[in-house]
C-alpha positions in Angstrom: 90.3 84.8 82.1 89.2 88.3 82.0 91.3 91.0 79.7 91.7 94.2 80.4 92.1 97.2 78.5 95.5 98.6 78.1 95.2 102.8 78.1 99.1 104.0 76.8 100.9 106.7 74.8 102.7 104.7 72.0 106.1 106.6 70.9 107.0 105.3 67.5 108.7 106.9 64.2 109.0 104.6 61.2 111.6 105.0 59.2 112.6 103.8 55.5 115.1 101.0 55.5 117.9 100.9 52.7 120.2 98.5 53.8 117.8 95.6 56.1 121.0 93.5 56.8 123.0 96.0 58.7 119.8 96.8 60.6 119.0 93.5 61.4 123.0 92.8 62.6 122.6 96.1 64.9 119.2 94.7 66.6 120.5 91.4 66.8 123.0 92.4 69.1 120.6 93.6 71.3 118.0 90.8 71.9 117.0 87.1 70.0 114.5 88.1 66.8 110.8 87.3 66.9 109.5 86.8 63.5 105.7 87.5 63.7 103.2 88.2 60.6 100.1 90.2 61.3 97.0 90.7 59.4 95.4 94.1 60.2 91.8 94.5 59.3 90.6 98.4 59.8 86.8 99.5 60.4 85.2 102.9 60.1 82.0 104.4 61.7 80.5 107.7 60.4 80.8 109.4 64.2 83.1 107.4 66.2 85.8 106.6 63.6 85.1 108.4 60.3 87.3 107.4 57.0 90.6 109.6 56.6 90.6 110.9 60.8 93.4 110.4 62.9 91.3 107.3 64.8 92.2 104.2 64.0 90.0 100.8 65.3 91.4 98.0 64.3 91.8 94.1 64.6 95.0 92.3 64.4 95.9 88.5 64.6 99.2 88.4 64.9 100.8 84.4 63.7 104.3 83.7 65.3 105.8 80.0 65.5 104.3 79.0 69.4 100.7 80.4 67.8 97.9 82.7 66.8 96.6 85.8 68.9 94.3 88.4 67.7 93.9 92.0 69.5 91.8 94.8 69.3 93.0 98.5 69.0 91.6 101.8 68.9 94.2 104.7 68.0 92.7 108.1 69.2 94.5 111.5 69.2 97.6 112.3 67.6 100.2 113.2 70.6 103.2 113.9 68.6 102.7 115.9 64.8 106.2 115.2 63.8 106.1 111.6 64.0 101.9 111.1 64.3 102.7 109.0 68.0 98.5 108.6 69.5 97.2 107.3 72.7 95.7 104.1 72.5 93.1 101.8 73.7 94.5 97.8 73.2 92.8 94.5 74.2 93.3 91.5 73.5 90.3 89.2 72.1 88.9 85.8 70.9 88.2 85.0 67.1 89.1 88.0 64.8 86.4 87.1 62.4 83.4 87.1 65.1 84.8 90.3 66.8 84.6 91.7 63.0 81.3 90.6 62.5 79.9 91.9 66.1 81.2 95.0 65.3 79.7 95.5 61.7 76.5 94.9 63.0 77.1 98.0 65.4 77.4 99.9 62.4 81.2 99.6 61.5 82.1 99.1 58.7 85.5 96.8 57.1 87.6 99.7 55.8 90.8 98.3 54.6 92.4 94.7 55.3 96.6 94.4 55.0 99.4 91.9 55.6 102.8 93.1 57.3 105.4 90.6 57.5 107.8 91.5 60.8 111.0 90.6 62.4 110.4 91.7 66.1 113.4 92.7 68.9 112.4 93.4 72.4 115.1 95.4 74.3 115.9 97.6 77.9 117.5 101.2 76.4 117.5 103.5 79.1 114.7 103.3 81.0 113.0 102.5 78.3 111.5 98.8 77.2 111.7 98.9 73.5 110.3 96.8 70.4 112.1 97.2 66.9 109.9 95.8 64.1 111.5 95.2 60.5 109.0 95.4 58.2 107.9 94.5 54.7 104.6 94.6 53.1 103.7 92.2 50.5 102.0 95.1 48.4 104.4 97.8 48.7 108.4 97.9 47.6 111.2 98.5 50.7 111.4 97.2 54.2 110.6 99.9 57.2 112.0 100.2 60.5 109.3 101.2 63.6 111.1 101.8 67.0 108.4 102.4 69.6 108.5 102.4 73.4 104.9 102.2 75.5 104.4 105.4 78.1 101.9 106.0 80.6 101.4 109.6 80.4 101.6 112.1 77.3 103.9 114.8 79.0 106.3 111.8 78.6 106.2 111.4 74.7 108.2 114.0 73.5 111.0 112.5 75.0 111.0 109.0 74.7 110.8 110.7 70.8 114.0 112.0 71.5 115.2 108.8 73.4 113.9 106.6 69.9 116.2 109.0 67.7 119.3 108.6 69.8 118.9 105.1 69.8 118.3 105.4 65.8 121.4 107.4 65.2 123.7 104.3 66.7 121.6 101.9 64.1 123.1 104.6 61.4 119.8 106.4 60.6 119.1 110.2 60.4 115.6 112.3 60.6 116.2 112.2 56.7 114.9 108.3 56.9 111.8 109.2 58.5 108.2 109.0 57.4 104.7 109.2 58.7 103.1 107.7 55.5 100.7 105.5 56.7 100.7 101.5 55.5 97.1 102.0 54.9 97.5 104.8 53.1 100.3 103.5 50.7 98.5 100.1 50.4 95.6 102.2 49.4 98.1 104.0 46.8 99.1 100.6 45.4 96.0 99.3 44.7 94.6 102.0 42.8 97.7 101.9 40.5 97.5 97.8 40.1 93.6 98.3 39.2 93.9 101.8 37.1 
């Protein structure tokens, strides 16, 4: 079967999670949870992705209880500079592991590999068709919450934004529980500590 390549504005703000059981009870009210665990594996290229831009290419296989898919992503501009929301490029592919190796000998390079462990609820809000992910990260202390929603045009991110925050206000969280730290870049954080 021949894949095609999903071209979509991803609205998403993350947000730190204190109390995981109330958020949990508020999503499963909503929709059935998904558990799903992903391994992320991110590449670099001098020109086309450097190390510490705001592109993103990476390889996910994503392990949930009927089986194993793995997908390709490339994360280009930042659309949003409050919550770092970017358009993205997303297909689907076969082995992870070959698609790594194919594209290391096109000059990328493996950048930074990471689990996330993730309770999954897919929802109608509005117009909007929502996933809320609860996540933990094997290296890193806390759970997080990302609420995103999938548009097809930028000039309609700012207010599914605004659309996400409503809908996080009824779960009981505030702009104050908000982050753009990136996983990467706190798994990066944790490692250097563990090996200083």
């Amino acid at each position: 079967m021949v894949q095609t390549i999903t071209v979509m504005y991803e609205a998403e703000i993350k947000f730190v999670i204190q109390d995981p059981a109330t958020i949990s009870q508020f999503f499963d009210a909503k929709s059935p949870a998904q558990t799903e665990s992903y391994l992320d594996t991110y590449l670099t290229q001098g020109k086309l992705v450097p190390g510490g831009s705001e592109r993103e290419f990476r390889i996910r296989t994503i392990r949930r209880a009927d089986g194993v898919r793995n997908v390709l992503t490339f994360k280009d501009k930042v659309v949003d500079a409050g919550t770092l929301s970017k358009r993205e490029f997303e297909i689907e592919i076969g082995e992870a592991d070959e698609a790594t190796r194919l594209f290391q000998a096109m000059g990328f390079e493996p950048d930074i590999q990471l689990h996330k462990e993730c309770v999954n609820w897919k929802f109608q809000h509005n117009t909007l068709q929502i996933l809320a992910s609860l996540v933990t990260v094997p290296e890193l202390k806390g759970h997080f919450l990302e609420l995103e929603a999938i548009v097809s045009d930028e000039s309609q991110v700012s207010a599914t934004i605004k659309d996400l925050r409503h809908l996080a206000e009824s779960a009981g969280l505030s702009r104050q529980d908000e982050t753009t730290t990136s996983y990467t870049g706190s798994v990066r954080l944790a490692r250097s500590s563990t090996n200083s």
